[in-house]
KOLLUMLUM-850457 format. One record per residue (C-alpha): x, y, z; residue number from 1. Coordinates in Angstrom, 1 decimal, m for minus. Layout:
KOLLUMLUM-850457
{atom {X, Y, Z}, NUM}
...
end
This chain:
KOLLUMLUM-850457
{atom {80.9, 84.8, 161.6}, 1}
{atom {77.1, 84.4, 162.4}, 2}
{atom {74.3, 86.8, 161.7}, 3}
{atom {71.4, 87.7, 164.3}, 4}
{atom {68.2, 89.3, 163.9}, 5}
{atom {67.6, 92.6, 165.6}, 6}
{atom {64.4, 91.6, 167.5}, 7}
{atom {66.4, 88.8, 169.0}, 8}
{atom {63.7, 86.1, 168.3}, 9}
{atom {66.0, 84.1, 165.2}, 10}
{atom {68.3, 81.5, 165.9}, 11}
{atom {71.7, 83.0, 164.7}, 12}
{atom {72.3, 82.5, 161.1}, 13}
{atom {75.0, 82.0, 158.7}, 14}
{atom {76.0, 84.4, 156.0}, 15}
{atom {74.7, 82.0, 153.4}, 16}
{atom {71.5, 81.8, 155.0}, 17}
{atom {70.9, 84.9, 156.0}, 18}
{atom {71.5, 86.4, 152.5}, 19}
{atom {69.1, 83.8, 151.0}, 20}
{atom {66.2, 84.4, 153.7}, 21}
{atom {66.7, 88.2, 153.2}, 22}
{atom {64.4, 89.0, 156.0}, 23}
{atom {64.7, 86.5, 159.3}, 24}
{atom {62.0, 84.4, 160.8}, 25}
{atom {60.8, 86.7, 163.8}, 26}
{atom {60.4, 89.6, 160.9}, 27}
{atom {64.0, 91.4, 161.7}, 28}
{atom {67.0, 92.2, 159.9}, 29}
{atom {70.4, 90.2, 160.1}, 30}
{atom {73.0, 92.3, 161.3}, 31}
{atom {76.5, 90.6, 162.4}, 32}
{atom {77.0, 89.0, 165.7}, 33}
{atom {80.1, 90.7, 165.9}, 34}
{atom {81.7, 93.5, 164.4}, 35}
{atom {85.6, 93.0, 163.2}, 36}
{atom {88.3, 95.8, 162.9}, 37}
{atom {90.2, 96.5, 160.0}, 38}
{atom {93.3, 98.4, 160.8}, 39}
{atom {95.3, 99.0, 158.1}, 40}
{atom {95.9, 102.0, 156.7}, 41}
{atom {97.7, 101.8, 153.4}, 42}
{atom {96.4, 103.1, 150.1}, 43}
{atom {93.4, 100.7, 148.9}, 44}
{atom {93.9, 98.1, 146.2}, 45}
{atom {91.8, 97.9, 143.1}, 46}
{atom {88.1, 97.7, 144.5}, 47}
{atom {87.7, 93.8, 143.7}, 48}
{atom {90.8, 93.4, 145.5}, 49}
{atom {90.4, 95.7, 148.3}, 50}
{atom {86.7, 94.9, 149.1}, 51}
{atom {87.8, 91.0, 149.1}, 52}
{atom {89.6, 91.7, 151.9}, 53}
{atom {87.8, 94.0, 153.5}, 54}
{atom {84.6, 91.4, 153.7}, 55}
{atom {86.5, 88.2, 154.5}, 56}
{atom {85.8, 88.5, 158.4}, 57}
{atom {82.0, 88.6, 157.8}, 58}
{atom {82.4, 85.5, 155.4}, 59}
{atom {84.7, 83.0, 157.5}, 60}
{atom {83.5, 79.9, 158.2}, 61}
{atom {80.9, 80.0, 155.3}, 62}
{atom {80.8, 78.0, 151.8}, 63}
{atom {80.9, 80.9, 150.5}, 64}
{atom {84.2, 82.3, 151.6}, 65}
{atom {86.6, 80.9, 149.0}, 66}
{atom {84.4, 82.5, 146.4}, 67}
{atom {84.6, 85.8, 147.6}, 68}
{atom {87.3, 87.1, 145.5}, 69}
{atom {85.3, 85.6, 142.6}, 70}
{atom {82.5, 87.2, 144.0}, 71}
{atom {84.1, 90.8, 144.1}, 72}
{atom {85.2, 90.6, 140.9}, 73}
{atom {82.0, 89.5, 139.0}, 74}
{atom {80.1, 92.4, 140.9}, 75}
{atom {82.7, 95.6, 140.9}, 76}
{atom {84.1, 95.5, 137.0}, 77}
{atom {82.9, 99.3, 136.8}, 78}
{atom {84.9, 102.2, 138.9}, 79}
{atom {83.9, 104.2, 141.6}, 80}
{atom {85.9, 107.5, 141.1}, 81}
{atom {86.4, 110.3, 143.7}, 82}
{atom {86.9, 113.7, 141.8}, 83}
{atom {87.5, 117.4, 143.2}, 84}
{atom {84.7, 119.7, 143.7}, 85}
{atom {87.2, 121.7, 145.2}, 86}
{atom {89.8, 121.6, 147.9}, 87}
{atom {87.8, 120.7, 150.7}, 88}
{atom {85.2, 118.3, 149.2}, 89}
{atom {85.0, 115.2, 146.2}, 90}
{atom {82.3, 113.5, 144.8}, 91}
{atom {82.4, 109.4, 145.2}, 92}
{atom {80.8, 108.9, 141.9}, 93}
{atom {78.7, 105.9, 141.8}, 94}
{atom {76.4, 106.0, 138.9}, 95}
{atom {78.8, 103.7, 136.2}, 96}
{atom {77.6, 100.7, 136.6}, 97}
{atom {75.1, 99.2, 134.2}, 98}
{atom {71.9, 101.0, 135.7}, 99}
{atom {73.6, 103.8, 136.3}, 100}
{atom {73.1, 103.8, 139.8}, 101}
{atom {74.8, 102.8, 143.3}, 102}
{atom {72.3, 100.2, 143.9}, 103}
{atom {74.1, 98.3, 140.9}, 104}
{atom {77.0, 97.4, 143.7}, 105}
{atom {74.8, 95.6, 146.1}, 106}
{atom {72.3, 94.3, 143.6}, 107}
{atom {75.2, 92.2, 141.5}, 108}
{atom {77.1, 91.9, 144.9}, 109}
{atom {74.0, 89.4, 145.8}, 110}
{atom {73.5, 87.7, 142.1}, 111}
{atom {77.0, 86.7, 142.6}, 112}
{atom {76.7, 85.5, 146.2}, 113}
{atom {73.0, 83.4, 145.1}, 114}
{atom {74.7, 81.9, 141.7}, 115}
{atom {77.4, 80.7, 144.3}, 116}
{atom {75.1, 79.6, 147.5}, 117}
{atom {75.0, 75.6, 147.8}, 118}
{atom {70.8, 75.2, 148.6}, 119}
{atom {69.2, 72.0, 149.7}, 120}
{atom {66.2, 73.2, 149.1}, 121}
{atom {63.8, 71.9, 146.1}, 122}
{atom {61.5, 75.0, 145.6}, 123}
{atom {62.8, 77.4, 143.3}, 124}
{atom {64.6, 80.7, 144.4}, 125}
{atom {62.3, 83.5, 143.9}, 126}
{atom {63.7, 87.0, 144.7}, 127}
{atom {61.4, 90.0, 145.4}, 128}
{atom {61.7, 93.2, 145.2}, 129}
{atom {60.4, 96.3, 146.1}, 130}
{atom {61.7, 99.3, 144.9}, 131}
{atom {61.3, 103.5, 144.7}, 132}
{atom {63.1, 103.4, 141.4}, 133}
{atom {66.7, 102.3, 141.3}, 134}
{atom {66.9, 98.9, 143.3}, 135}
{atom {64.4, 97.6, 141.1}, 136}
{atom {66.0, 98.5, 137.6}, 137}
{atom {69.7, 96.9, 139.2}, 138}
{atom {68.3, 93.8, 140.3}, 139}
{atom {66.6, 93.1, 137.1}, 140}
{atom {69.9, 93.9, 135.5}, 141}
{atom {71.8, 91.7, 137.9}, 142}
{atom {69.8, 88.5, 137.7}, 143}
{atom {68.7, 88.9, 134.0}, 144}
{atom {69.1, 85.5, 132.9}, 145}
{atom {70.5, 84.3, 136.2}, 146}
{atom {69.5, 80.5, 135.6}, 147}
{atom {67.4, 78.7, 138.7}, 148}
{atom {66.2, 82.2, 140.0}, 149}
{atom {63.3, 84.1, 139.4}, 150}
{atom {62.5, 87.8, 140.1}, 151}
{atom {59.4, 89.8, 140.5}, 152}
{atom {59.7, 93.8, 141.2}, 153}
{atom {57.3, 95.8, 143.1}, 154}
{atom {57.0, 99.5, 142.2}, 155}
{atom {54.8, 102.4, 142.8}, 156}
{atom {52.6, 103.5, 140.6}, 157}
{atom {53.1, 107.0, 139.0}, 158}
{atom {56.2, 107.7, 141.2}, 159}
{atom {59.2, 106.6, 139.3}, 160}
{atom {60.8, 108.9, 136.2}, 161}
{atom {60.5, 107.6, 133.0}, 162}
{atom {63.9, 106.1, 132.7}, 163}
{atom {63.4, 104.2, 136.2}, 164}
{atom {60.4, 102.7, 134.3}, 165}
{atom {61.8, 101.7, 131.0}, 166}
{atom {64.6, 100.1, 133.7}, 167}
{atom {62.2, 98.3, 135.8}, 168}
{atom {60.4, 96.7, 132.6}, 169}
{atom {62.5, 96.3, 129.5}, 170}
{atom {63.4, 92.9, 130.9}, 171}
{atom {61.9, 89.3, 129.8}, 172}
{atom {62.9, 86.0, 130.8}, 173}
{atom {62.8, 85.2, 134.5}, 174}
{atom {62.6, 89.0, 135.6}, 175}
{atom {59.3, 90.3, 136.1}, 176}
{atom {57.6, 93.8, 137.2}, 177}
{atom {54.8, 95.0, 138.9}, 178}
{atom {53.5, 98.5, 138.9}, 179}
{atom {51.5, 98.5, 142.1}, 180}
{atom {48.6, 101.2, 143.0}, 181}
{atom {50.0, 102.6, 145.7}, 182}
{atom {53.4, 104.3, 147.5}, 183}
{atom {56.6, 102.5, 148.0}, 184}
{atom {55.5, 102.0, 151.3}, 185}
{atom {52.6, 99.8, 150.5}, 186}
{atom {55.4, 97.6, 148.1}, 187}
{atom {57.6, 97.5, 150.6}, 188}
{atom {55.0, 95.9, 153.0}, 189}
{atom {53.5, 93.8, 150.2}, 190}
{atom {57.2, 92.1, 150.0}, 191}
{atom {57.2, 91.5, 154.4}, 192}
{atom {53.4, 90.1, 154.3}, 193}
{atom {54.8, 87.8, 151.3}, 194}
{atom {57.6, 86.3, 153.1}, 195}
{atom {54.9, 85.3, 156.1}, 196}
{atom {52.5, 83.9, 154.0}, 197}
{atom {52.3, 80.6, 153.7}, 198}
{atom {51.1, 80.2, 150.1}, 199}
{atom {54.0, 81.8, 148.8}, 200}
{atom {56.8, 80.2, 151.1}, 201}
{atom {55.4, 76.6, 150.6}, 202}
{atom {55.7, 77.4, 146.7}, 203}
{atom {59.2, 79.4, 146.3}, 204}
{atom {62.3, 79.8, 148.6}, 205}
{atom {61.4, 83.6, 148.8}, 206}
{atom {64.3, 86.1, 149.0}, 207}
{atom {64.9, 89.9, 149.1}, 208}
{atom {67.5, 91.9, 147.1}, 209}
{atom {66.3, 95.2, 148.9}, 210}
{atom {68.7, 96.7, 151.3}, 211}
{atom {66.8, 94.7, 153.9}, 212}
{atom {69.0, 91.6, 152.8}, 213}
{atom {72.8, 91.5, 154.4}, 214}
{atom {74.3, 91.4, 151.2}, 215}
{atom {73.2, 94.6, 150.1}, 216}
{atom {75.1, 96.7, 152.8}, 217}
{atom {78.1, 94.3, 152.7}, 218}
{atom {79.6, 95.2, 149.5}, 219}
{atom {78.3, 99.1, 150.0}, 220}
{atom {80.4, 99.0, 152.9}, 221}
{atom {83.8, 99.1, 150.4}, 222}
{atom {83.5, 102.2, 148.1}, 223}
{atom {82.9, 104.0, 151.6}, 224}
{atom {85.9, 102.0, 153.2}, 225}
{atom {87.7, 102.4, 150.0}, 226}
{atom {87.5, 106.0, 149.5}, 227}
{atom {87.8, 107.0, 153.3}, 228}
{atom {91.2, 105.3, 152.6}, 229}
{atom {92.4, 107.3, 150.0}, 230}
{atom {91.6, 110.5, 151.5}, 231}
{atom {93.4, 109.2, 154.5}, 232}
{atom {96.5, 108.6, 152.9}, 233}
{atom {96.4, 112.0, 150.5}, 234}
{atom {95.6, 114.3, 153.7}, 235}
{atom {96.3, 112.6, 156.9}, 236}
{atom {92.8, 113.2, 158.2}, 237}
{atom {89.3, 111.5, 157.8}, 238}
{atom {87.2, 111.7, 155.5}, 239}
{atom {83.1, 112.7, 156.5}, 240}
{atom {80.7, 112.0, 154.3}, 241}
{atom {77.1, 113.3, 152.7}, 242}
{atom {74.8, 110.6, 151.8}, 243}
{atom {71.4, 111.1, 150.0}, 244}
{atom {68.8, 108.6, 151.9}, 245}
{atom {66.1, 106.9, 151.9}, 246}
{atom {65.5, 103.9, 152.8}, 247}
{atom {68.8, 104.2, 154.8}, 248}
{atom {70.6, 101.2, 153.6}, 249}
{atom {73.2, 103.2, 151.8}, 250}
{atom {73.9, 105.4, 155.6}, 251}
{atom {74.0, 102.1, 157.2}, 252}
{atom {76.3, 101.0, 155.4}, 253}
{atom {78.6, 103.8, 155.8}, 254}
{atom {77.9, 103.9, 159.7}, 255}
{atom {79.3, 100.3, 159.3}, 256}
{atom {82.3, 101.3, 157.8}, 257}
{atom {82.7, 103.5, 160.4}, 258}
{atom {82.3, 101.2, 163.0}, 259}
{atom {84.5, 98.2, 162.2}, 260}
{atom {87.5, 101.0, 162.2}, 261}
{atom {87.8, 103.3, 158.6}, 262}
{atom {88.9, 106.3, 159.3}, 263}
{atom {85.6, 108.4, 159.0}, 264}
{atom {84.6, 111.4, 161.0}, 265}
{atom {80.8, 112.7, 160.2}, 266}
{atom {78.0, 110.8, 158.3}, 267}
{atom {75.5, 113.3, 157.5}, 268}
{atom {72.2, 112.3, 155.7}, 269}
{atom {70.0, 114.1, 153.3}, 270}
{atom {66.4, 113.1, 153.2}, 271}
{atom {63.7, 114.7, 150.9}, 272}
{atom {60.2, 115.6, 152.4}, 273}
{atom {59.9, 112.1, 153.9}, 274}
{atom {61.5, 112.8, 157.1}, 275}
{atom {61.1, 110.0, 159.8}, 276}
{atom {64.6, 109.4, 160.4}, 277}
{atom {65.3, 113.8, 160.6}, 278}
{atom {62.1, 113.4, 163.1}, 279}
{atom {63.5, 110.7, 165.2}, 280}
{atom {66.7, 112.4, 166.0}, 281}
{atom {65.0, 115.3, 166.7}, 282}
{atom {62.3, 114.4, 168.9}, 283}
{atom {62.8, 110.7, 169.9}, 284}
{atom {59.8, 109.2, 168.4}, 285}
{atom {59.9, 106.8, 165.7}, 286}
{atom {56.8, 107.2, 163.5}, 287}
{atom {56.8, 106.1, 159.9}, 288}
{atom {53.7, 108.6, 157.7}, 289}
{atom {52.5, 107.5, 154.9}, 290}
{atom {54.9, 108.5, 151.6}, 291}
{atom {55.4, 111.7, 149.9}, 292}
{atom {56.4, 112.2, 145.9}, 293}
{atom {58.9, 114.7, 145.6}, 294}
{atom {61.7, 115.4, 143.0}, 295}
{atom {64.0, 112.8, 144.5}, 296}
{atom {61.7, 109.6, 144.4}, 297}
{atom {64.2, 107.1, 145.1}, 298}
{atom {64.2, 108.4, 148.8}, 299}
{atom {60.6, 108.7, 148.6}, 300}
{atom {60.0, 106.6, 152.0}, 301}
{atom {57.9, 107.0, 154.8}, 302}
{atom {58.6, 104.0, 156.5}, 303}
{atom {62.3, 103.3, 155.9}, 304}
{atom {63.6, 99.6, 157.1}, 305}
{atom {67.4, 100.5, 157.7}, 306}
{atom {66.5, 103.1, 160.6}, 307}
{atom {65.9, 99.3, 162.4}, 308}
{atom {69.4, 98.3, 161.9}, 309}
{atom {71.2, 101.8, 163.1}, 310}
{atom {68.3, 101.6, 166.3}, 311}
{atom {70.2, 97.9, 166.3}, 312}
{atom {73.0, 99.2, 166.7}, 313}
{atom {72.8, 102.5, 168.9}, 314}
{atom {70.2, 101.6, 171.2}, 315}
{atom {70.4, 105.1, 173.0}, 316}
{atom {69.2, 107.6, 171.0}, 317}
{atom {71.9, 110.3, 171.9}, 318}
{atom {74.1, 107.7, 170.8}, 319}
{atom {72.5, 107.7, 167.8}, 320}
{atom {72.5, 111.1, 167.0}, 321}
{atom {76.4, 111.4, 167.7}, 322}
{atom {76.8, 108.6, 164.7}, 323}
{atom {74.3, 110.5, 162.6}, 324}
{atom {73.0, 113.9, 161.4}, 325}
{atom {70.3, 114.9, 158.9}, 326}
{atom {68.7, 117.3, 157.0}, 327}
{atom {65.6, 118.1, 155.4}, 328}
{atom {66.0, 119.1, 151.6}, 329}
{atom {62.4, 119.9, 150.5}, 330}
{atom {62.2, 120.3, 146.3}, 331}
{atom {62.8, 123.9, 145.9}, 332}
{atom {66.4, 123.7, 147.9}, 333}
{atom {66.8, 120.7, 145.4}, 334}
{atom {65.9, 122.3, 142.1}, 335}
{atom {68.5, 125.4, 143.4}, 336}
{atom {71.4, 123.0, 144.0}, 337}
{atom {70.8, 121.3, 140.6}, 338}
{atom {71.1, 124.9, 138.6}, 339}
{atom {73.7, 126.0, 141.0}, 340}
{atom {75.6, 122.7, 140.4}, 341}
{atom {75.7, 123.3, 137.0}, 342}
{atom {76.1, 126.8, 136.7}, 343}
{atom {78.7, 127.4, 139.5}, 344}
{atom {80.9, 123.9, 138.9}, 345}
{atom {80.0, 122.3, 135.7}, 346}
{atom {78.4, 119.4, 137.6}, 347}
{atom {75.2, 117.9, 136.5}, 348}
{atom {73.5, 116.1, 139.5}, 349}
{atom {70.2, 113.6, 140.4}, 350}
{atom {68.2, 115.2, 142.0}, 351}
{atom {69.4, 113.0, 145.2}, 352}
{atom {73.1, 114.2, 144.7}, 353}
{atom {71.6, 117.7, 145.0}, 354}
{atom {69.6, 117.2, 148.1}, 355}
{atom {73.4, 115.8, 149.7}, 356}
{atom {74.8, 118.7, 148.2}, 357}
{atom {72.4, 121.3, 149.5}, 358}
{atom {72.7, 119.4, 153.0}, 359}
{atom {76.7, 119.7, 152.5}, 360}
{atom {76.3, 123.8, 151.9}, 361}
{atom {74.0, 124.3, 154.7}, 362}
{atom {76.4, 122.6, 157.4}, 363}
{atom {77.8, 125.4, 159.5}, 364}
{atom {81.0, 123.8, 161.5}, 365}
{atom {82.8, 121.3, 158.4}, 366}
{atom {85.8, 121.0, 160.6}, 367}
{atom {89.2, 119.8, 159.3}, 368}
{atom {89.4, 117.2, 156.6}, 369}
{atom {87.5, 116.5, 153.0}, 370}
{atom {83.9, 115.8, 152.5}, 371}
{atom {82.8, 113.3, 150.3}, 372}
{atom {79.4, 113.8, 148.8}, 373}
{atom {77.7, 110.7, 147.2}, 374}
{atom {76.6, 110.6, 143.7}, 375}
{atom {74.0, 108.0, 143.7}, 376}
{atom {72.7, 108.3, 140.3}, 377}
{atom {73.4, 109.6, 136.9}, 378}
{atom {71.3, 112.7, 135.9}, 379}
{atom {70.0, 111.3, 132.7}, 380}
{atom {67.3, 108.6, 134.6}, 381}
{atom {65.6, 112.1, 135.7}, 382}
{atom {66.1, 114.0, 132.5}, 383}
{atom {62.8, 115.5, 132.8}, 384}
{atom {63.6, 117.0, 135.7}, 385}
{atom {67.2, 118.2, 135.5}, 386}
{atom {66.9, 119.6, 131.7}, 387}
{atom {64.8, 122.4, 132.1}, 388}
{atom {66.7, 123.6, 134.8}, 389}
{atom {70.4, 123.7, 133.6}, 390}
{atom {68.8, 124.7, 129.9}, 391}
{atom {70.7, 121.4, 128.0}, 392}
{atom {70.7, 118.0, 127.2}, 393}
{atom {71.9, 115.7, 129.2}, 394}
{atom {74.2, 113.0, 126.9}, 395}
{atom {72.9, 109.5, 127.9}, 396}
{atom {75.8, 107.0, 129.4}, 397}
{atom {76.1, 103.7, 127.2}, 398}
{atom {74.3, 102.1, 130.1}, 399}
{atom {71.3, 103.3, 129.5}, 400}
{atom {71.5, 103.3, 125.4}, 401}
{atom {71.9, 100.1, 125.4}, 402}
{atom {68.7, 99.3, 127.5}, 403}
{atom {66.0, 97.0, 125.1}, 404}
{atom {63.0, 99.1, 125.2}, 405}
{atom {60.3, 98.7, 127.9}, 406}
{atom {57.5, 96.4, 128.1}, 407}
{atom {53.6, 97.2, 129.3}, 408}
{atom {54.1, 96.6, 133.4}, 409}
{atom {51.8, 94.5, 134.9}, 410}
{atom {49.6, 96.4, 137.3}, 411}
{atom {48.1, 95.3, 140.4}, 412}
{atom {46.1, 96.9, 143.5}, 413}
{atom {48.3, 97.0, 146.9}, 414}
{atom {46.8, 93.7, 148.4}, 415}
{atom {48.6, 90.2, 149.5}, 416}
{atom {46.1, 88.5, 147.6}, 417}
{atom {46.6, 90.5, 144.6}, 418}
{atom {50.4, 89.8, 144.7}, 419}
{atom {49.6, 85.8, 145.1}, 420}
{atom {47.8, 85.5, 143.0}, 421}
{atom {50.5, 86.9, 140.5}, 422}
{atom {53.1, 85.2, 141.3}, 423}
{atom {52.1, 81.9, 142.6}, 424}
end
């Protein structure tokens, strides 16, 4: 299996390399070459077993191959429960990890692959990051006291919760954060202009752990496999599912699923006020704005990378839209959902679970089968939000207790030079 950019101007890659590039050369994402199809239907295995086997096509031929059950089992030793909302729809639960958020899958799916990666290369593996609040805090957790890799995050100033914060900076050692003075937008771009600049790349073997690198989506790709299984074999019928987004890594990866042959039916997508992807399918134009703040601020992104790889991958855009739907959720419909939630089935949601469940009650046609909505986050990292409108406490999970307490971030303006000068 080899990995190509989707601009077309990279030499084809191997999995290896294109995990530890992150971005490749011409400035595009790796996507595979080719796309595999897994057929069987039976009931799925423990995840660390199941996603093992559902990756090994996209990791033949590479050193890293033999590892992979190692791998899977090193990154998934936290579940990834379905439970009834009722008899039409579950919730794939995916906030009991150590941050307490989905993005702990992918970000100790990669620590595990870069630990592993045989690298003839003598600078020193530097992973950055930007992040709109949860990437950051599960990197940092993944590659806390990785040895021979070091880690800087990039976060926006003023738009992350509380808890986010305390995440992205409670760390020492070789993790390191930034709070930058701008959107997530301008971190995001701050991490691109890094990998081109030559100051930085003669210095450090740079790397991504945003859902720009490969081995991000990879393991995302098995929970969504995993669970469209399971439905499968309980009803007969696929599964569709509603998926809070952002930077559109997470839909991606369940279009992927999709694609290689899991039974799934609809992916629908939830987006806050930052709508370029709801735009795009609407009108045809793809035209990243500059980044809003809003309740759900981990999908707080005006300029989101992934919409690249599904372009990739469905060049027409009526193609496109038949993979694909999505809805607007502005705050108020999110603030509803998270009272209604609580008050109508005990649930207490992020307020990104709510924006996919208000997008899930405003679907007219649901068709035959069960609808999965993702959970992407737990509600106590947005306490300050979610409190005062179901009137309680929210108990903390042991994940976040057991955080050390944060440290005073490092601020910096949104400039290249400002960034070099920091880390080099």
């Amino acid at each position: 299996m080899r990995f190509v950019s989707t601009r077309g101007g990279a030499a084809p890659a191997s999995l290896s390399a294109a995990l530890t590039q992150g971005l490749a050369p011409d400035g595009g994402l790796y996507v595979p070459e080719t796309w595999p199809r897994f057929q069987d239907r039976s009931a799925p295995e423990a995840l660390p077993a199941f996603a093992a086997r559902l990756l090994a096509p996209f990791f033949e031929g590479d050193p890293l191959a033999s590892s992979l059950p190692e791998i899977t089992a090193d990154a998934f030793n936290f579940p990834a429960p379905l439970t009834a909302l009722d008899s039409n729809t579950r919730v794939l639960e995916l906030f009991h990890g150590p941050t307490a958020a989905f993005k702990d899958f992918g970000a100790r799916f990669l620590a595990a692959c870069l630990t592993r990666t045989p690298r003839d290369d003598d600078r020193p593996l530097y992973i950055l990051v930007a992040t709109s609040g949860d990437t950051g805090g599960a990197v940092a957790a993944a590659f806390h006291n990785r040895p021979g890799i070091s880690v800087s995050i990039l976060y926006p100033a003023g738009m992350v919760s509380p808890a986010q914060e305390r995440q992205l900076t409670c760390w020492d050692g070789n993790v390191r954060a930034f709070r930058v003075a701008g959107a997530f937008d301008d971190c995001q771009r701050l991490v691109k202009e890094a990998f081109a600049d030559r100051a930085i790349t003669q210095r450090f073997a740079l790397s991504s752990a945003n859902s720009i690198n490969i081995a991000r989506l990879l393991p995302q790709m098995s929970y969504f496999a995993a669970s469209s299984l399971a439905i499968w074999n309980e009803t007969g019928a696929p599964a569709s599912f509603v998926i809070p987004s952002g930077n559109l890594g997470h839909a991606t990866a369940c279009v992927w699923a999709r694609h290689i042959g899991l039974p799934i039916d609809r992916i629908v997508l939830a987006h806050n006020a930052n709508r370029t992807m709801p735009d795009f399918l609407e009108g045809g134009e793809w035209r990243p704005r500059p980044t809003i703040a809003t309740l759900a601020s981990a999908m707080d992104v005006g300029d989101p990378s992934n919409g690249e790889r599904l372009r990739h991958l469905f060049p027409k855009l009526d193609d496109l839209r038949q993979a694909v739907s999505a809805y607007v959720i502005e705050d108020a419909a999110i603030a509803a959902r998270i009272r209604s939630g609580f008050a109508e089935h005990g649930q207490i949601w992020c307020p990104h679970t709510a924006a996919a469940a208000e997008a899930y009650a405003r679907l007219s046609e649901r068709g035959e089968g069960v609808w999965v909505i993702a959970a992407t986050a737990h509600a106590a990292k947005f306490a300050e939000i979610v409190e005062p409108l179901i009137g309680r406490k929210i108990d903390q999970p042991p994940a976040l207790q057991a955080l050390p307490p944060g440290r005073p971030a490092i601020n910096i303006p949104s400039s290249l030079a400002a960034l070099r000068d920091a880390i080099v």
